[in-house]
N, C-alpha and C positions, 0 to 999 in steps of 0.2 A: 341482557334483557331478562327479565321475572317471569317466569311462567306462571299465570295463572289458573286456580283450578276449575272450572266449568261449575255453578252452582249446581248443575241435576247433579254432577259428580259428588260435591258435598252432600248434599241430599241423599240416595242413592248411600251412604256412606255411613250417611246418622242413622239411615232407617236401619241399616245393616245390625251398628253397634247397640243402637240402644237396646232392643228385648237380652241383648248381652250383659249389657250395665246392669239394668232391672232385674236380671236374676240373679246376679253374682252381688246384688245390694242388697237385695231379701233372702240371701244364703246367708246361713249361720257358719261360724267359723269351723266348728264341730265338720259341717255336711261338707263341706268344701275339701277338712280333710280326711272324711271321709271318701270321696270322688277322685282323691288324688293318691292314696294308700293301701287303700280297702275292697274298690268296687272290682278290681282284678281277679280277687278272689269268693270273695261274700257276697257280688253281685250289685249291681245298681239299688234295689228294692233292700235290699240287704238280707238275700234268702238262701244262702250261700250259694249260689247259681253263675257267679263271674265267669268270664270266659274263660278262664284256668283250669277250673273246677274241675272240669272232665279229663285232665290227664293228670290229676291227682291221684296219690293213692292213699290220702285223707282225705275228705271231703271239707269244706269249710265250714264253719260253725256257720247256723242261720241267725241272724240278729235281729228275726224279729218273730222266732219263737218265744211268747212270752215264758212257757214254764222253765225250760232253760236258760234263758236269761235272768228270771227271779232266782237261780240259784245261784249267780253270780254277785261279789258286792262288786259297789267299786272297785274299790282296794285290787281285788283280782284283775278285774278290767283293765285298770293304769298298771297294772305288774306286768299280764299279759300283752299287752299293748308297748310297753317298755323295754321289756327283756325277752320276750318272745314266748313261745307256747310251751317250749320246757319248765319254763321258770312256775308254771302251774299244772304240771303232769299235764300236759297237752305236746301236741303235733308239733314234732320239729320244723314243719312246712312253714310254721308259723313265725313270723319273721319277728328281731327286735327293731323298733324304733325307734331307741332313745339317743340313736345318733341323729335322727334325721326330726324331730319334733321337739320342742322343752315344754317342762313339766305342763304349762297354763295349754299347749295347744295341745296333751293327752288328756288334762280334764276334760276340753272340749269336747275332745274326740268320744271320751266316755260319756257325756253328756247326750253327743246327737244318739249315741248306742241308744239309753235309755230311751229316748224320744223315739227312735224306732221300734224296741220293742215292746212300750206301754204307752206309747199315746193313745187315743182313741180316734 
């Protein structure tokens, strides 16, 4: 015999997922990996603030200091981003990821940077 499932169950179940769908549909690929790489360290808002932070004995860059940020190009951003924080006289703390993203998902990743530190 088939078990059926109890519609308030289905119900009950859509209401769950959907505000999940909806914001993982209006995430940008960028934000997503940023949430899944980043926010550890540099925090949700991206203000280097992540739960890590404080037993560091570097602090994390904040990503959404504009004049800091404007000193960066890209080019640095996908290096660092890539090979890690030496690879730009920066913090060892800082990891590479270019085993774990390819090239189009560290654009992105450089892209949400921007959007956080000079959108309006």
């Amino acid at each position: 015999m088939k078990k059926q499932i109890a519609p308030t169950s289905v119900l009950l179940m859509m209401s769950i997922l959907a505000p999940l769908h909806s914001v993982s549909a209006d995430t940008s690929e960028g934000e997503k990996l940023y949430g899944l790489y980043c926010v550890q360290c540099h925090g949700t808002q991206g203000d280097g603030k992540g739960v890590n932070a404080s037993t560091m004995s570097v602090q994390p860059r904040s990503h959404i200091e504009k004049t800091e940020m404007a000193q960066r190009t890209d080019q640095e951003l996908f290096k660092v981003i890539a090979e890690g924080g030496p690879s730009i006289n920066k913090s060892v703390l800082m990891p590479a990821w270019k085993d774990n993203m390819t090239e189009e998902q560290i654009h992105a990743l450089v892209k949400h940077l921007r959007k956080l530190c000079c959108s309006e």
